[in-house]
C-alpha positions in Angstrom: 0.0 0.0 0.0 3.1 2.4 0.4 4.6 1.8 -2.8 4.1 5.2 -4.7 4.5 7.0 -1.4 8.2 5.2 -1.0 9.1 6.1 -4.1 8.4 9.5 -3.7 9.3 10.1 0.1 12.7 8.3 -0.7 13.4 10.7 -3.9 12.4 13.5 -1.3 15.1 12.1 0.7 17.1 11.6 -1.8 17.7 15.3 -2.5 17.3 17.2 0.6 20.4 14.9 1.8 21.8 16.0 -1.5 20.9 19.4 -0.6 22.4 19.8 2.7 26.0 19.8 1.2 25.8 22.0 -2.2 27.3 25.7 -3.3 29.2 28.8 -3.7 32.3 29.8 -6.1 34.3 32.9 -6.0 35.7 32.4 -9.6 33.7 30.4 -12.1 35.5 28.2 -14.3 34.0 25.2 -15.7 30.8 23.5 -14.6 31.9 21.0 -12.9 34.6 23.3 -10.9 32.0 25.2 -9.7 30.1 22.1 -8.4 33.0 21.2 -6.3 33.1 24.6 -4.3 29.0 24.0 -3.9 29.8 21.2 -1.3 32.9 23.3 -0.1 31.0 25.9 1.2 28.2 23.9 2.6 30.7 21.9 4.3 31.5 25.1 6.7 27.4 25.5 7.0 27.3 24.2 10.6 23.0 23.8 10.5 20.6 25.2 9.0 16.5 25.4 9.0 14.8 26.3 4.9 11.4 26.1 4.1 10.9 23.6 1.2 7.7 23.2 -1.1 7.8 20.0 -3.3 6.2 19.4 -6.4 5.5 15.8 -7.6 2.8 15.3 -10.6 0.1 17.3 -9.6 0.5 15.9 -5.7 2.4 19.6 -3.7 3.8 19.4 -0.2 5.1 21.6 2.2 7.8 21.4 4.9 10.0 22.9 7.2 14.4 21.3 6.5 16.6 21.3 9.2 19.8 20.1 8.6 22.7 19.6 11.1 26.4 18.8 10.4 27.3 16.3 9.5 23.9 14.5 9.0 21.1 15.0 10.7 17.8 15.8 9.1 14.2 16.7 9.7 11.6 17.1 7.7 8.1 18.9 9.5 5.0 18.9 7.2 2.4 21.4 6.9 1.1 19.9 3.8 0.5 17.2 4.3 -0.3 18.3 8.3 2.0 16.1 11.2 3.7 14.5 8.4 7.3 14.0 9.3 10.5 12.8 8.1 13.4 12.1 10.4 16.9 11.1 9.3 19.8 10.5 12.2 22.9 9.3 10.3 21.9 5.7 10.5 18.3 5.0 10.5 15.2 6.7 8.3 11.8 7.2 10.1 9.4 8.6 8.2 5.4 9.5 9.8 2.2 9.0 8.0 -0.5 11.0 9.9 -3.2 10.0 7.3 -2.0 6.3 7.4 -1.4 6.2 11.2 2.3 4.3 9.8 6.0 4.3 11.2 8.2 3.5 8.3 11.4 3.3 9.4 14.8 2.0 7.1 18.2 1.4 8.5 20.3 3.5 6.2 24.0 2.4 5.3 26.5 5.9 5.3 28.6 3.7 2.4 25.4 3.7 0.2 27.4 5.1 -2.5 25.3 7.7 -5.4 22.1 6.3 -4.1 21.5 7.9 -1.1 22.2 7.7 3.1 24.5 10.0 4.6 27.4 10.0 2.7 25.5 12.7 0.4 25.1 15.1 3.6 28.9 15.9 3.1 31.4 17.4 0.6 32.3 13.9 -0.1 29.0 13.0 -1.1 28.7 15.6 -4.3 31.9 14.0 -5.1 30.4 10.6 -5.2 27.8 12.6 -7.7 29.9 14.2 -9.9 31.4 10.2 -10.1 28.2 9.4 -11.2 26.6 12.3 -13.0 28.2 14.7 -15.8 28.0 18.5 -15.0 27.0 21.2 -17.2 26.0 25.0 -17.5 22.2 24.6 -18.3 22.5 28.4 -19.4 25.6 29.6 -19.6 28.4 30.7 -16.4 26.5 33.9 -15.9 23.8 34.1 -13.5 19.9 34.3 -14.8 16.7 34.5 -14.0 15.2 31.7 -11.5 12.0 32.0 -13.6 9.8 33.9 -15.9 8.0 35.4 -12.8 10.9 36.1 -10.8 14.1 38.8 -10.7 16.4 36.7 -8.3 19.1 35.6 -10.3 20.3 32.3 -10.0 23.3 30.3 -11.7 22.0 26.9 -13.7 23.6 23.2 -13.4 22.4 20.1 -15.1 23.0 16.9 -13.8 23.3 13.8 -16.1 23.7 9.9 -15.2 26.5 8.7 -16.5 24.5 4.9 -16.5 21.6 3.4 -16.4 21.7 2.2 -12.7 21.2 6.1 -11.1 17.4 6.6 -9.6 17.3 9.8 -11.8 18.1 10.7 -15.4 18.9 14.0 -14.3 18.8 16.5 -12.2 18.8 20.5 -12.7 20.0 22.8 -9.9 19.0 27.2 -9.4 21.4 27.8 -7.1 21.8 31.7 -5.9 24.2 33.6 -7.1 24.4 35.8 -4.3 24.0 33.8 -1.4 25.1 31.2 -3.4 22.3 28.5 -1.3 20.3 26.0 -3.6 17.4 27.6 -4.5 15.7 24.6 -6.7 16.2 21.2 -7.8 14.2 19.8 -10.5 15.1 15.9 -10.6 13.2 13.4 -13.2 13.4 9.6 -13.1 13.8 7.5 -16.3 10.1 6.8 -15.9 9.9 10.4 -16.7 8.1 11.8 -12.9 9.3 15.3 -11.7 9.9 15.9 -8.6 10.9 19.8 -7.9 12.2 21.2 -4.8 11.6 24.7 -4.1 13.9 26.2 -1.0 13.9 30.0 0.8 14.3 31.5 4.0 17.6 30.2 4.8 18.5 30.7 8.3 22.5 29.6 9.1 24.6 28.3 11.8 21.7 28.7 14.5 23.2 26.4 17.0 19.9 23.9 16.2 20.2 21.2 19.6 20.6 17.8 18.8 17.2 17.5 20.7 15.4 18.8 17.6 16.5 15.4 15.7 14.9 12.9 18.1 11.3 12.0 17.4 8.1 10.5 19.0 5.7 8.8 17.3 2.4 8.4 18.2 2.1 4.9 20.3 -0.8 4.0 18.5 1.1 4.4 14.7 1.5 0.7 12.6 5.4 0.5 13.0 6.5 -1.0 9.2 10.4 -1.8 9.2 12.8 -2.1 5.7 10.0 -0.3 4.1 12.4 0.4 1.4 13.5 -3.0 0.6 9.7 -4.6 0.4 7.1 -5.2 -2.3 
């Protein structure tokens, strides 16, 4: 019953662990130079909490990130309400409010370009750019996020290098001021979207480790290896 909600809570995953170690460059070179300073300068990011609407289909959700060196995670729901996603370095919990389910996933950190917490560090995009090609989508200079929108942004696609990567590629808006990720927009080979939308950074607020440890309700179906079943 949770397989189209794995797949895309697991993509979710997927990229906000991504997320929490991407951007920055003070001279612009090639692509693929300036995708190494991304993780650089969110390596020196101690914590920080985003806001982060995701698109998937026609299905949009709404959360609040935060992200602690070097990998913890949570994900807090306002759309859908209570949902939660919880990430601690070695296992995955994830919340179902409408379900009443606690899926939880032991996560390996040597999961390679798949996922876990090797991709919450500098030495996680590495693993990426091992596995994906990097380009300019438009060119070094910086443009516009959007049609609607005058922040200007600096554009990166993503491209498996194989077959066996869980997305064909994956485009990043990354600002070219305060040089945080602004939007991912990640396809699978079965061609579903997912796009991440992030704003109102905040930085290095001494978040407590507290804010990583999670409670489910007693009365939740506890489902384990979610990940690895039918």
């Amino acid at each position: 019953m949770f397989n189209r909600k794995n797949r895309i809570l697991h993509a979710a995953l997927f990229f906000v662990l991504m997320i929490c170690s991407s951007v920055s460059a003070q001279s612009i070179t090639t692509a693929s130079a300036y995708f190494k300073t991304v993780s650089e300068y969110y390596g020196t990011i101690k914590d920080y909490e985003a806001d982060m609407d995701l698109s998937v289909s026609k299905q949009q959700m709404t959360a609040k990130v935060s992200f602690k060196r070097p990998d913890l995670l949570r994900l807090d729901f306002s759309d859908p309400a209570d949902q939660v996603i919880l990430f601690n370095g070695d296992m995955l919990t994830i919340y179902l409010p409408e379900s009443s389910a606690v899926l939880q996933q032991s996560v390996q950190s040597d999961n390679g370009g798949a996922g876990g917490a090797s991709l919450a560090t500098p030495q996680g995009l590495s693993l990426m750019s091992r596995y994906y090609t990097v380009a300019y989508e438009t060119g070094q200079d910086p443009v516009p996020l959007d049609d609607t929108s005058d922040e200007k942004v600096i554009k990166l696609i993503l491209n498996r290098r194989n077959t066996a990567e869980a997305f064909r590629s994956i485009k990043l808006a990354i600002n070219a001021e305060t040089k945080l990720i602004r939007r991912v927009d990640a396809v699978t080979p079965r061609g579903d979207e997912f796009i991440f939308n992030f704003s109102n950074y905040k930085l290095n607020q001494n978040i407590s480790d507290q804010r990583f440890i999670y409670d489910p309700p007693s009365s939740a179906n506890n489902y384990n290896n979610f990940l690895l079943s039918n």
